[in-house]
C-alpha positions in Angstrom: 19.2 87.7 87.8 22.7 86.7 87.2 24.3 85.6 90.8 26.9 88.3 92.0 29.3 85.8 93.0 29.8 84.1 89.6 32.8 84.9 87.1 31.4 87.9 84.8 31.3 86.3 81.7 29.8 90.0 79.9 33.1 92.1 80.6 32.9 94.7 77.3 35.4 93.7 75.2 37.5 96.4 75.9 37.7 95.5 79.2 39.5 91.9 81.0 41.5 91.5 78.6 44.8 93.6 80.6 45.6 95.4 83.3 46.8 98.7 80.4 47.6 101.6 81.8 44.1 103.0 81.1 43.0 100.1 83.6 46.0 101.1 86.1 44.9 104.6 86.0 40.7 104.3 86.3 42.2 101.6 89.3 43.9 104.5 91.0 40.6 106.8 90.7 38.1 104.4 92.2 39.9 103.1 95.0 41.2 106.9 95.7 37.5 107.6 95.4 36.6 104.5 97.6 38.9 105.3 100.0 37.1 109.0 100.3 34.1 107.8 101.1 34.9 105.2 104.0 38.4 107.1 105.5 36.3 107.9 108.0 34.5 104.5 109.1 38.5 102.9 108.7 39.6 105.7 111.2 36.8 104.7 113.5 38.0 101.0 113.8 42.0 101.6 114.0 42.7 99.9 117.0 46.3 98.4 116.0 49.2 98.9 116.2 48.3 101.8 117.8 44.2 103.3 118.4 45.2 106.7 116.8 42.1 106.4 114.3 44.3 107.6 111.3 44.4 104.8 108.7 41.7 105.5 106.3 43.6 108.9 106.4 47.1 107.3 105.9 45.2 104.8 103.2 43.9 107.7 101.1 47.0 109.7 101.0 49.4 107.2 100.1 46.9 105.9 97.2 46.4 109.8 96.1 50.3 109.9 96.2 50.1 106.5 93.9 47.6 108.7 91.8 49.2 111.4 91.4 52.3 109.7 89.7 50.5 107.7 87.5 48.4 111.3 86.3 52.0 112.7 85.7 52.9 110.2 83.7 50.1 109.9 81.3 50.6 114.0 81.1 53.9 113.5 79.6 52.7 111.4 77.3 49.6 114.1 76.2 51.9 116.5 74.7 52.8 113.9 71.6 49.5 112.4 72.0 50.4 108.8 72.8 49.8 106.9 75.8 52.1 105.5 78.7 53.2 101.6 78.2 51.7 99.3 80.8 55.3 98.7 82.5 56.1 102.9 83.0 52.6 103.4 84.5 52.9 100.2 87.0 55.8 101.5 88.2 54.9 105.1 88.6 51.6 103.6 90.7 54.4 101.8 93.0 57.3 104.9 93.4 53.9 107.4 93.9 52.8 105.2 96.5 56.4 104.9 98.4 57.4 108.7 98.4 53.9 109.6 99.6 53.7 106.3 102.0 51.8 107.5 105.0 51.6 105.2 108.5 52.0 101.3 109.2 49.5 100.8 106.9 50.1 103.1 104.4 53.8 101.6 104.2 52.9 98.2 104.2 50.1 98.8 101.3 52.9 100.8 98.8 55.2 97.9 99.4 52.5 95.7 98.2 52.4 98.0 95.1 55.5 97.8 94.8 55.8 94.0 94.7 52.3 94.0 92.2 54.6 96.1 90.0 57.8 93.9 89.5 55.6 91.4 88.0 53.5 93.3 86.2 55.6 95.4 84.5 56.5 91.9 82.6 52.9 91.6 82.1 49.0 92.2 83.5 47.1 89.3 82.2 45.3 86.9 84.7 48.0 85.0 85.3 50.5 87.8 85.6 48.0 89.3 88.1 47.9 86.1 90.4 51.7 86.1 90.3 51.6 89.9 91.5 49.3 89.5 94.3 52.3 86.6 95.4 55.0 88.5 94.9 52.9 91.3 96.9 51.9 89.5 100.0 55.5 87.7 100.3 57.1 91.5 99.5 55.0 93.7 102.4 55.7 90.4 105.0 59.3 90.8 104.3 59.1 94.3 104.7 57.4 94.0 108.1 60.2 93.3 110.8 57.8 91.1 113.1 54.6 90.3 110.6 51.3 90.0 112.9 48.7 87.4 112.0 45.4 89.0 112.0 46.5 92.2 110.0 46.8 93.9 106.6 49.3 91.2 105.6 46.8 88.3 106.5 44.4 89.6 104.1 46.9 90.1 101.3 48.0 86.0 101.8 44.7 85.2 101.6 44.1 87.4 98.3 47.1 86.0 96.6 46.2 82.5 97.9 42.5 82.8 95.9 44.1 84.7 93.3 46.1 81.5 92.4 43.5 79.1 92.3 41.3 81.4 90.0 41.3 80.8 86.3 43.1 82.8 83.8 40.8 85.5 83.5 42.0 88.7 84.5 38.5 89.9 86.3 38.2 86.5 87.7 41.8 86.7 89.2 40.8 89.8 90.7 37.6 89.1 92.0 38.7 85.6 93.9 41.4 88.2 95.1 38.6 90.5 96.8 36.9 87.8 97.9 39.3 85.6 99.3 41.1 89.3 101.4 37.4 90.1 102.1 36.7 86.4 104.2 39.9 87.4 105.5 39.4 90.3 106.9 36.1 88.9 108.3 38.4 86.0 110.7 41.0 88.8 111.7 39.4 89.3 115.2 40.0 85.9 116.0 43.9 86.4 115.1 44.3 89.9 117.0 42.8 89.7 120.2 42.7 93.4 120.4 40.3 93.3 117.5 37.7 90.9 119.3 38.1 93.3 122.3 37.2 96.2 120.5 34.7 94.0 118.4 36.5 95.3 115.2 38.3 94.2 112.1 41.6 95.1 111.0 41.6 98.8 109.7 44.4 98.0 107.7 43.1 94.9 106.0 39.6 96.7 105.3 41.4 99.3 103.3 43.2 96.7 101.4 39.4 95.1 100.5 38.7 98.3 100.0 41.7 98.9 96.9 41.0 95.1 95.4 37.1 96.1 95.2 38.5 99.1 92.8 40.3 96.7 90.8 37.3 94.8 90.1 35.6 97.6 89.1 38.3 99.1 86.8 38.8 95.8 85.4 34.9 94.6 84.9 32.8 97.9 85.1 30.9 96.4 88.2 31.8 97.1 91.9 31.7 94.6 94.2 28.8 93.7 95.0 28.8 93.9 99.3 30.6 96.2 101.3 33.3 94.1 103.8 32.3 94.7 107.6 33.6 96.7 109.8 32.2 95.6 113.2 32.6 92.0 114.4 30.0 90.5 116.1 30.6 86.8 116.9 31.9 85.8 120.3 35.7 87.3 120.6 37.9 84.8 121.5 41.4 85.5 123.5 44.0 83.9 121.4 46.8 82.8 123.2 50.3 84.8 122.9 48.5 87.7 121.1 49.8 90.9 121.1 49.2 93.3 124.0 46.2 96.0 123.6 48.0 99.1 122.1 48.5 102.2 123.8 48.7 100.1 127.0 50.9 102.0 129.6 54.7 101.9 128.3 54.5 102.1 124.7 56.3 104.5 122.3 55.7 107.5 122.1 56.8 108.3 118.4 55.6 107.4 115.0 58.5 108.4 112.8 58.5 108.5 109.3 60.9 109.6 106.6 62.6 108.6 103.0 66.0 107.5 102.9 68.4 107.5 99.9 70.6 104.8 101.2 72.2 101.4 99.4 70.8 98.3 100.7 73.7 97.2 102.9 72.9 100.7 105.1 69.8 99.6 104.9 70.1 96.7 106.3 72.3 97.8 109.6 69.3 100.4 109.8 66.7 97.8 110.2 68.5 96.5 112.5 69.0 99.4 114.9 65.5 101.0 114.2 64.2 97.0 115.8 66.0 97.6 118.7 65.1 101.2 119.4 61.1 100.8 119.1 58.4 98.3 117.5 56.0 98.0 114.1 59.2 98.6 112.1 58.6 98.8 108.7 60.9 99.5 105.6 59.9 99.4 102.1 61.4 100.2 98.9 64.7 99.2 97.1 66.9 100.7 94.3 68.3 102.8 96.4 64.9 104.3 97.9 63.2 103.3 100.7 59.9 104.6 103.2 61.0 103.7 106.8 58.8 103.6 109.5 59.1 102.7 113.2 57.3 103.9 116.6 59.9 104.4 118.6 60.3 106.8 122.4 63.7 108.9 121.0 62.7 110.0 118.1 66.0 111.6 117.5 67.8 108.3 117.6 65.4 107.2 115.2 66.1 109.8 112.4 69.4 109.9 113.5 70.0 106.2 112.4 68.6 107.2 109.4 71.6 109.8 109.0 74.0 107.6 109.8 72.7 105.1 107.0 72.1 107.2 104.2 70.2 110.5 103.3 66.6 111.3 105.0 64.1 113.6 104.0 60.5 114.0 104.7 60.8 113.3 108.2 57.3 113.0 110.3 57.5 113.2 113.6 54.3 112.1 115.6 53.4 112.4 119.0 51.0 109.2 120.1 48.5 111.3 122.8 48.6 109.2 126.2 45.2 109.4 126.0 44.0 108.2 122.5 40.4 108.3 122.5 40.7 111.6 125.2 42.7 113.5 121.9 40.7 112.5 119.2 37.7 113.9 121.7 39.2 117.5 122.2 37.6 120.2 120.5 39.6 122.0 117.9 41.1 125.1 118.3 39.5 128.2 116.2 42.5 129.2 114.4 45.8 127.7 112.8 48.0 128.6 110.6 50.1 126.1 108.2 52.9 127.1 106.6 55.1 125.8 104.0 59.2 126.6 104.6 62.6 125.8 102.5 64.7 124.9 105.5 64.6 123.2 109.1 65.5 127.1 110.9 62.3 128.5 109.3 60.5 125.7 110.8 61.3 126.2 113.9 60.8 130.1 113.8 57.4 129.3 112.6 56.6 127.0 115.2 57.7 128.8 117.6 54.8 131.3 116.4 52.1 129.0 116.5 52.1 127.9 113.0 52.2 124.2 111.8 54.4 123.2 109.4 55.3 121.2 105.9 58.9 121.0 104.7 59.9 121.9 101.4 63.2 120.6 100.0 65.1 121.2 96.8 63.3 119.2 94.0 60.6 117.9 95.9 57.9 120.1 96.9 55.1 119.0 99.2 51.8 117.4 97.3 48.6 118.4 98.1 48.3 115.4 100.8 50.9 116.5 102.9 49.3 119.6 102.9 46.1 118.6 103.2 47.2 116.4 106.6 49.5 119.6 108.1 45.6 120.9 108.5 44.2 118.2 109.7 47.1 117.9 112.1 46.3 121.5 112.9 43.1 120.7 114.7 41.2 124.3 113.7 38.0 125.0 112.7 40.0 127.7 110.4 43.1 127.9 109.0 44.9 130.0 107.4 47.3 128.3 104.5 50.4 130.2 103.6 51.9 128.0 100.7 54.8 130.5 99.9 55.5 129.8 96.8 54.3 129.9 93.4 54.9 126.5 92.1 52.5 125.5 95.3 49.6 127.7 94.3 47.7 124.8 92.7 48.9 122.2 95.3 47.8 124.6 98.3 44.3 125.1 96.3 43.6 121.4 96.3 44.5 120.9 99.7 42.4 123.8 100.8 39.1 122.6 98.7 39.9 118.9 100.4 39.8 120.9 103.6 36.5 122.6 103.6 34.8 119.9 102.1 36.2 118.0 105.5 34.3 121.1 107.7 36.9 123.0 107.7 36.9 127.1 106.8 40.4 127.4 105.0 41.7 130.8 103.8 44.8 131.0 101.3 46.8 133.6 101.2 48.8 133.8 98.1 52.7 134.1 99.0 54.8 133.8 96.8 58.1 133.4 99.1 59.1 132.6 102.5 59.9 135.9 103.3 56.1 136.9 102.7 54.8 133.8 104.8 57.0 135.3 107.5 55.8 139.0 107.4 52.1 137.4 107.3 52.6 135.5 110.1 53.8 138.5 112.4 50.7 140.3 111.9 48.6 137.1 112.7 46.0 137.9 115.5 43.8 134.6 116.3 41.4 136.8 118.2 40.4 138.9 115.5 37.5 137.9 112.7 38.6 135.5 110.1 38.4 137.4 107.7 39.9 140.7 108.7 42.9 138.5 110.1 42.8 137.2 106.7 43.2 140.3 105.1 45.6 141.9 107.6 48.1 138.7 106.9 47.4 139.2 102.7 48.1 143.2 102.8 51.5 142.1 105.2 52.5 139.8 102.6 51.9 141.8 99.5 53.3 144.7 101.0 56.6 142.4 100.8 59.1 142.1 98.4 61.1 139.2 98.0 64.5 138.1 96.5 66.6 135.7 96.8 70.7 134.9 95.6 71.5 131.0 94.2 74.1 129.5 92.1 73.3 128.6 88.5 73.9 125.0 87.5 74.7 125.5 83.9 74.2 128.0 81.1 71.4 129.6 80.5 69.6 132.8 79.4 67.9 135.2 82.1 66.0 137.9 82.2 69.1 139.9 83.5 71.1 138.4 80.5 73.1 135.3 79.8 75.0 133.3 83.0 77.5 130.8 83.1 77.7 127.7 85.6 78.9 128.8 88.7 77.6 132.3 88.5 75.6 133.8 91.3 72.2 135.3 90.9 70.4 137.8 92.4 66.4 137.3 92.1 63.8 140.1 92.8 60.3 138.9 92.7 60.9 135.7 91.2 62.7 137.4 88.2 66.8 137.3 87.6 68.2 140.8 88.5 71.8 140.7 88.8 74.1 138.2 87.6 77.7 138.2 89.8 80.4 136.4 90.6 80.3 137.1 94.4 78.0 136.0 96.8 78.2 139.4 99.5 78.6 141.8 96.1 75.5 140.0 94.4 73.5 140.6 98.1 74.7 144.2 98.1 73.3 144.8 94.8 70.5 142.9 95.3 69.4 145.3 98.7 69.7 148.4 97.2 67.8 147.7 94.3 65.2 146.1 96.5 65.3 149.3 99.0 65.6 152.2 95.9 61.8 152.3 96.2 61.5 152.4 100.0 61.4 149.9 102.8 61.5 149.9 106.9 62.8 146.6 107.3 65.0 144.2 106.1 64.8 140.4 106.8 67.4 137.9 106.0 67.1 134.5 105.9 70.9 133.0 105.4 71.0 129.2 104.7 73.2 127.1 106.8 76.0 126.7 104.4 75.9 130.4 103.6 79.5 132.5 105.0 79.0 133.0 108.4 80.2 136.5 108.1 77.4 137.2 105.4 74.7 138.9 107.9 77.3 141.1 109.7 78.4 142.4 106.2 75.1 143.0 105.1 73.6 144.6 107.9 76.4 147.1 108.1 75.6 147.6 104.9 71.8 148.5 105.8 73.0 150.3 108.6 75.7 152.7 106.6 73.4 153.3 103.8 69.7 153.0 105.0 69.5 154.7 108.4 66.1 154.2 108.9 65.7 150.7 107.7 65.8 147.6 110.3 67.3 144.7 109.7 66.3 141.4 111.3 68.2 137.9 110.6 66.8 133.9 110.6 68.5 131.5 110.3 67.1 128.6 108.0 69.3 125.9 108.1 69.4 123.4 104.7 67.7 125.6 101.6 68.3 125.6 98.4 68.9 129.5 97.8 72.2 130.5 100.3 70.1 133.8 101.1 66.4 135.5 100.8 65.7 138.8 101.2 62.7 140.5 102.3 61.3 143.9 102.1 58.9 145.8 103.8 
C-alpha cells in the first residue's frame, strides 16, 4: 500500500498539471461541500475572538459566496460554448468571497483568496501556487489590525512556509500546504491560551485545513487522507501575555460588518478610527472595494465611519449575547418570519412587526446565504420566507431547501413585491397552525396588486410603448403601464388604473428622495375619487423605485 504521506506520483494526466479554471471550480465545490459537513463541529470549537460558535457558518457562506461567482462566470461563458481563462475565474473566486465575506474569519479567509489570486492570475503551476499561499498569508496579516499568533493566520504562515520548500509539483505544493497548516493548527493551543483553556484548536485555522484539503482533492482526485483535530488534549500551557478569554466581562458588544466603496486613502483614516472604537479590526479588499469588519460597543459610530469614508452597504449588525453559551442554549421560538425589503424604512416597519430582515439594494440582491443566515438568525422551528420579489424566487428556494435540511420547517410564500410582503405580514398570526397561517399570509399577498413608478436610464422599448431617458414609468404587476413625464401625474394614472377593478386600501411606500408633498397629493387624490378606499403611507427610506403602490 502506497504510504499516504508521499508525493502522488499517479495524478491522471489531466490533473497536476494547473490550477485551470475547471480545477478552481471542482476547488470551490469540495471545500463548499467540506465545509457542509463539519460547520457544525467548527461552530462547536469557536472560542476566539469571541465564543459565539458561528465560524463554520461564517466559513461556509463566504466560500458559497466564492462559489457562486466563479458558477457565474463559467455560465457566461456556456452560451458561446467556451470556457473561462484561468485569470477571470481566480479572480471571481476572490471578489465572490469578499462581497459575501461573513465574520473575523470569514474576512480574513476571502483576503487570503484574494492575495492567492494576484498571483495566480499570472499563473497556477507549483511554483505559482507556493508564491500564492505567500502572498496569501502576508495579505490576510496585513489585513488584520493586531494579527494574533495561534489563529487562522498562523496556520496560513505555516502553509505558505511548507508550500515553499515543496517541489515544483502542483499537488505536491498543495499537499506540503495542508500539511504544514494542518501541524499548525495542531500547536495553536499552546499560542492562544484561551484555546488550551477550552482544550480546543483554532476554529478559524481548522476551516482553513479544511479549504487546503479541497485543494488537494481537486488537484489530485484523492482527499486527504486524516481529518485535522478538533479537541486538544495535551497539557494546556498559559502562555505569557496571551490574550484575555473572550466574552470576559467588558467586551464589545457589536460585530459590525459592511462593504465599502471607498479609495484607499479613506480607507486608510477608516482603519484608523474603526482601531480606536473597538477590537479584531479587519479590512480586506482593494480597487476601490473593501469588507470591513470590527466588534465594536457603538455600532452607529462604527458604520458611521464607514459613511464618512466612503459608501457602505450590506451592513450587519450583531448583538454578542452576554451570556454566550446561555444563547446558543435557548430554545427557538415556533415561528418567524424573514423578509426581504428595498429600503432601510421598510426594515424597520417590518421589524417592528416581528419579522427579520435582509436588505435589498439596487443591483445587488441578497444571495441565497444571506438568506439562508436571516433564518438561522431567526431562531424558529418555522419560518415563513417572504422573498418579495421575482428575481429572488430561485435564491429564496435555495435558501429554504438549506433550511429544512438544517431542521428547520420553512414555508415560501411567493411575493412578488414589497407591497405583497407587507399585506402578508399583517395577517400573520404565530398562534395559528402553520399551515393555515401559511395560507392566510399567501391569499393576503395574492389578493395584492402591486406597482411601482422609476425613472428610465436610457431608451428602450416597453410594453406601454417606446421611453426616452429621463422618462417616468408607471409599472403594474411587474409590467410597464404608463409612460409620463411627471412623477405625481404618472402616480395618478397609475392609481386609478390599479383601483378601476376594485380595492379597499391603498398603501404607499414613498422612497426617501421622493417630493415630500407626494403622499398628501395622492391621498387626496384617493380620498376625492375613491370614497371608500383607505389609504395608508410608509416610508422606505433609500429604494430604487421613488414610489410603490399596493392594492387590496
Amino acid at each position: 500500500m502506497r504510504d499516504p504521506h508521499e508525493e502522488d506520483h499517479q495524478v491522471p494526466e489531466k490533473l497536476g498539471r494547473d490550477l485551470d479554471p475547471a480545477a478552481v471550480r471542482a476547488w470551490c465545490t469540495l471545500a463548499l461541500d467540506a465545509l457542509g459537513r463539519e460547520r457544525e463541529e467548527i461552530d462547536a470549537i469557536n472560542v476566539y475572538p469571541v465564543a459565539d460558535g458561528d465560524t463554520g457558518t461564517n466559513l461556509y457562506l463566504t466560500v458559497e459566496a466564492a462559489r457562486q461567482a466563479v458558477e457565474a462566470v463559467f455560465t457566461a461563458h456556456d452560451a458561446d460554448g467556451t470556457l473561462p481563462d484561468s485569470a477571470d475565474t481566480v479572480r471571481a473566486l476572490a471578489h465572490g468571497a469578499l462581497i459575501g465575506a461573513r465574520g473575523n474569519s470569514g474576512t480574513i479567509l476571502a483576503q487570503l483568496l484574494r492575495g492567492m489570486a494576484g498571483v495566480l492570475a499570472r499563473g497556477c503551476d507549483g511554483p505559482h501556487l507556493a508564491e500564492a499561499l505567500g502572498a496569501a498569508s502576508a495579505a490576510a496579516r496585513q489585513a488584520v489590525a493586531h494579527p494574533v499568533e495561534g489563529t487562522i493566520l498562523s496556520v496560513a504562515s505555516a502553509a505558505a512556509e511548507a508550500a515553499a520548500a515543496a517541489g515544483p509539483a502542483l499537488p505536491a505544493v498543495a499537499r506540503a500546504a495542508y500539511e504544514g497548516a494542518r501541524a499548525a493548527l495542531e500547536e495553536t493551543p499552546g499560542q492562544l491560551d484561551v484555546l488550551a483553556r477550552a482544550g480546543v484548536v483554532d476554529a478559524g485555522g481548522r476551516g482553513l485545513v479544511t479549504v487546503l484539503g479541497a485543494l488537494v482533492e481537486a488537484l489530485s482526485g484523492e482527499a486527504p487522507p486524516r481529518r485535522p483535530r478538533t479537541r486538544w488534549t495535551a497539557p494546556a500551557p498559559h502562555a505569557a501575555g496571551a490574550p484575555e478569554e473572550p466574552c470576559a466581562p467588558g467586551g464589545p458588544a457589536y460585530e459590525v460588518i459592511y462593504l465599502l466603496e471607498a479609495d484607499d486613502e479613506a480607507v486608510a483614516r477608516l482603519r484608523a478610527r474603526l482601531d480606536g472604537l473597538g477590537d479584531s479590526l479587519v479590512v480586506v479588499g482593494g480597487d476601490g472595494l473593501w469588507n470591513v469588519h470590527v466588534h465594536v460597543d457603538d455600532a452607529g459610530a462604527a458604520v458611521e465611519a464607514g459613511v464618512e469614508a466612503g459608501r457602505p452597504y450590506r451592513i450587519r449588525v450583531t448583538h454578542f449575547a452576554a451570556g454566550t453559551a446561555k444563547a446558543e442554549a435557548a430554545e427557538p421560538t415556533q415561528r418567524a418570519v424573514v423578509a426581504v425589503v428595498p429600503g432601510e424604512g421598510l426594515a424597520e416597519l417590518c421589524a417592528e412587526a416581528g419579522a427579520t430582515t435582509v436588505l435589498a439594494l439596487p443591483g445587488r440582491p441578497p444571495a441565497s446565504g444571506d438568506l439562508l443566515d436571516a433564518i438561522r438568525r431567526a431562531h424558529a422551528r418555522e419560518v415563513v420566507l417572504l422573498p418579495n420579489s421575482t428575481e429572488l424566487r430561485h435564491t429564496a428556494a435555495a435558501a429554504a431547501e438549506q433550511a429544512r435540511a438544517e431542521g428547520v420547517r420553512v414555508a415560501l410564500v411567493p411575493t412578488r413585491a414589497a407591497v405583497q410582503g407587507i399585506a402578508a405580514l399583517a395577517v400573520h398570526e404565530p398562534g395559528r397552525r402553520f399551515d393555515e397561517d401559511v395560507v392566510a399570509m399567501t391569499a393576503a399577498a395574492g389578493a395584492t396588486r402591486y406597482g411601482e413608478l422609476t425613472v428610465a436610464e436610457h431608451r428602450s422599448f416597453t410594453s406601454a410603448g417606446v421611453c426616452q431617458a429621463g422618462d417616468v414609468l408607471g409599472l403594474i404587476d411587474g409590467d410597464v403601464a404608463v409612460i409620463g413625464h411627471d412623477l405625481a401625474e404618472t402616480a395618478r394614472t397609475v392609481l386609478d388604473r390599479m383601483l378601476s377593478g376594485g380595492g379597499e386600501l391603498v398603501t404607499l411606500v414613498l422612497a426617501a428622495d421622493a417630493p415630500p408633498a407626494l403622499a398628501d397629493h395622492l391621498e387626496r387624490h384617493v380620498r376625492g375619487r375613491y370614497l371608500a378606499v383607505d389609504t395608508c403611507v410608509h416610508h422606505g427610506g433609500r429604494q430604487q423605485a421613488p414610489l410603490l403602490i399596493g392594492v387590496e
